[in-house]
C-alpha positions in Angstrom: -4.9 -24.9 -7.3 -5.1 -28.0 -8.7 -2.6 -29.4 -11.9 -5.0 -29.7 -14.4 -6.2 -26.0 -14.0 -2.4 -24.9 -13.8 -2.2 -26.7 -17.5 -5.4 -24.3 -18.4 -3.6 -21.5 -17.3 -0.8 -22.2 -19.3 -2.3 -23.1 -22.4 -4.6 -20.0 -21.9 -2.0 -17.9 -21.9 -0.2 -18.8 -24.6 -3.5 -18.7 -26.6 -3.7 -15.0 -25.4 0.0 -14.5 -27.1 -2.0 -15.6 -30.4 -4.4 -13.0 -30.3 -7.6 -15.1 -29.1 -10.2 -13.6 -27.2 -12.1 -16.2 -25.8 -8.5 -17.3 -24.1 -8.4 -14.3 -22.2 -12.4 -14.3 -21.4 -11.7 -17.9 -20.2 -8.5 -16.7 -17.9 -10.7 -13.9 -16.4 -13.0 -16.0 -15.0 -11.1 -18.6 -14.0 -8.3 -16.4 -12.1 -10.1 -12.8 -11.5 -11.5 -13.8 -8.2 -8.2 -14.5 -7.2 -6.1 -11.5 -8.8 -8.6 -9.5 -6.9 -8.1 -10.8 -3.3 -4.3 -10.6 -3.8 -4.6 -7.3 -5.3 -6.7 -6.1 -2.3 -4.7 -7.5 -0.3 -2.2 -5.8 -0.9 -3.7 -2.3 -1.4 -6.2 -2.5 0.8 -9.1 -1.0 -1.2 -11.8 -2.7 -3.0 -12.0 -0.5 -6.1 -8.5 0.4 -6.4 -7.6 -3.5 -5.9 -10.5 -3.9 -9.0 -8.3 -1.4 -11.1 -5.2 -3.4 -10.7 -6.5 -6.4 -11.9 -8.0 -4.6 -15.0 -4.2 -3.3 -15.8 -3.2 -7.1 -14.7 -5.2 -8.1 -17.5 -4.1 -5.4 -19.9 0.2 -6.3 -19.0 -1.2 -10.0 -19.4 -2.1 -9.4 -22.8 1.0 -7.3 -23.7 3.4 -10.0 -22.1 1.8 -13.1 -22.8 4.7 -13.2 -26.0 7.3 -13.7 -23.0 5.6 -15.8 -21.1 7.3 -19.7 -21.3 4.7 -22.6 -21.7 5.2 -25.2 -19.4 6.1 -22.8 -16.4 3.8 -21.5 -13.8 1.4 -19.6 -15.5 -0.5 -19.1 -12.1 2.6 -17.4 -10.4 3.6 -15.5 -13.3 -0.1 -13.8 -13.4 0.0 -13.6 -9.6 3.7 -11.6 -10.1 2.2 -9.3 -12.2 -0.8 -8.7 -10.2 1.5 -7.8 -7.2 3.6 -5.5 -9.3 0.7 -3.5 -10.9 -0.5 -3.1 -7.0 2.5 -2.4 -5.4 3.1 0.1 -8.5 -0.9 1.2 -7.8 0.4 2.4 -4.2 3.2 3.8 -4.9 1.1 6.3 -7.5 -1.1 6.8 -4.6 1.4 7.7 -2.7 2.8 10.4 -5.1 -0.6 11.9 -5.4 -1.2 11.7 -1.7 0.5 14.8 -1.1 -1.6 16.0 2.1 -0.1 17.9 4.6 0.3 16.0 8.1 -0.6 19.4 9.7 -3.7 19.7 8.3 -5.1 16.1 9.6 -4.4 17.8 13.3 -7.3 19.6 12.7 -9.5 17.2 13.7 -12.6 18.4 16.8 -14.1 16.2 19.0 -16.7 18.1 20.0 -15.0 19.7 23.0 -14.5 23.9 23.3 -12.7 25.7 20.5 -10.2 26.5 23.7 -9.7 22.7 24.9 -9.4 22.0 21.0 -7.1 24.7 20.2 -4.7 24.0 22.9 -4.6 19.9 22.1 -4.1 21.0 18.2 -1.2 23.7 19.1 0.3 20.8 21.8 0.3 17.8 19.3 1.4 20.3 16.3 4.0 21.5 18.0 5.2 17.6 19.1 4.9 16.8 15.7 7.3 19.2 15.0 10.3 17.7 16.6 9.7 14.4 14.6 11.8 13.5 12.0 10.1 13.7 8.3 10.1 10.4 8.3 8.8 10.3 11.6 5.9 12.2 10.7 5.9 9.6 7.3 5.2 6.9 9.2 3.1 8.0 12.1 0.6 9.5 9.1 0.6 6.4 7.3 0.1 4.4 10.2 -2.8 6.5 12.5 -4.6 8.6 10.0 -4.1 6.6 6.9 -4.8 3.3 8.8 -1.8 1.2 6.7 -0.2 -1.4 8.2 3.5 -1.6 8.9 3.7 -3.9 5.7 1.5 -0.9 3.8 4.2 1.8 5.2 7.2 -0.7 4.0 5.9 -0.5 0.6 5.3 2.6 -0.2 8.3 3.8 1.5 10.6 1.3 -0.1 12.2 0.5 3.2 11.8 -2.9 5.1 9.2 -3.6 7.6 11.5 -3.7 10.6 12.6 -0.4 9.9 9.2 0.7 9.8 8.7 -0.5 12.7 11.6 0.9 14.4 10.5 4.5 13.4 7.5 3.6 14.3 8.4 3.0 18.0 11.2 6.3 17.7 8.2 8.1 16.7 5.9 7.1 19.1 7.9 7.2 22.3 9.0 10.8 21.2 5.4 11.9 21.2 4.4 10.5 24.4 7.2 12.4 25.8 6.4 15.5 24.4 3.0 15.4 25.2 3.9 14.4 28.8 5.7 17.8 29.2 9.2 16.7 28.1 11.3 18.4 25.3 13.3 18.2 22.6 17.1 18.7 23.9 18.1 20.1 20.0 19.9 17.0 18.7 16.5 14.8 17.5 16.6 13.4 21.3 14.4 13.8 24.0 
């Protein structure tokens, strides 16, 4: 981004804080594009990432009052744009109230017997995972979020996303070798 268009943004948005339409037209289309890419980006779906940058625009409008000319206009709309996503999946989250057992439920095409047995082995693995165990390995295989997703919406860093993650996974592979769960949370 260039100076001159940094002093646009800036002057835009302190036009917005006087009530001026065509400043926030003019800011739409010259920042949307990217408000959009960050905001998908970060939530990894095209129309939810379209719905943050319409609330973007809306807590532009109702903030431009704070906003100090002369600073970076471009990072303070970017901020805002993160915020309203990372607030976005956070909602998602709270509505995404599915039950890990009921994604087990998933055929292949094989026999009801074959798929029966592989549900009632993998439900009862699952089991013996620790809730947030089960958190992540949900988030990560049958929501498809990254490890930077699952650090977000769980509030906790990515390394210890990532360290459950690997828990998680090495428990599973024992129990679905034939091992077991000595009682204690370890194998």
């Amino acid at each position: 981004m260039t100076e001159t268009m940094r002093r646009i943004i800036d002057t835009l948005i302190t036009e917005i804080a006087k009530g001026k339409q065509y400043a926030l037209d003019d800011l739409s289309r010259l920042v949307s594009a990217r408000m959009l890419s960050l905001a998908q980006s970060i939530v990894r779906d095209r129309a939810l990432a379209e719905d943050v940058v319409q609330d973007s625009f809306v807590r532009i409008v109702n903030s431009a009052r704070k906003y100090r000319p002369g600073t970076n206009g471009y990072g303070w709309i970017c901020k805002i744009t993160q915020n309203v996503a990372l607030s976005a999946l956070r909602r998602e989250k709270r509505q995404l109230c599915v039950n890990i057992d009921d994604c087990l439920n998933i055929s292949d095409g094989g026999s009801l017997a074959d798929s029966s047995a592989a549900q009632l082995t993998v439900s009862s693995a699952m089991e013996q995972l620790t809730q947030q165990e089960r958190q992540v390995i949900y988030y990560k295989y049958f929501a498809d979020y990254t490890l930077r997703d699952i650090a977000a919406l769980t509030g906790r860093s990515k390394s210890a996303v990532h360290r459950t993650e690997v828990s998680a996974e090495n428990k599973l592979k024992i129990l679905l070798d034939g091992g077991t769960n000595d009682g204690n949370g370890e194998l």
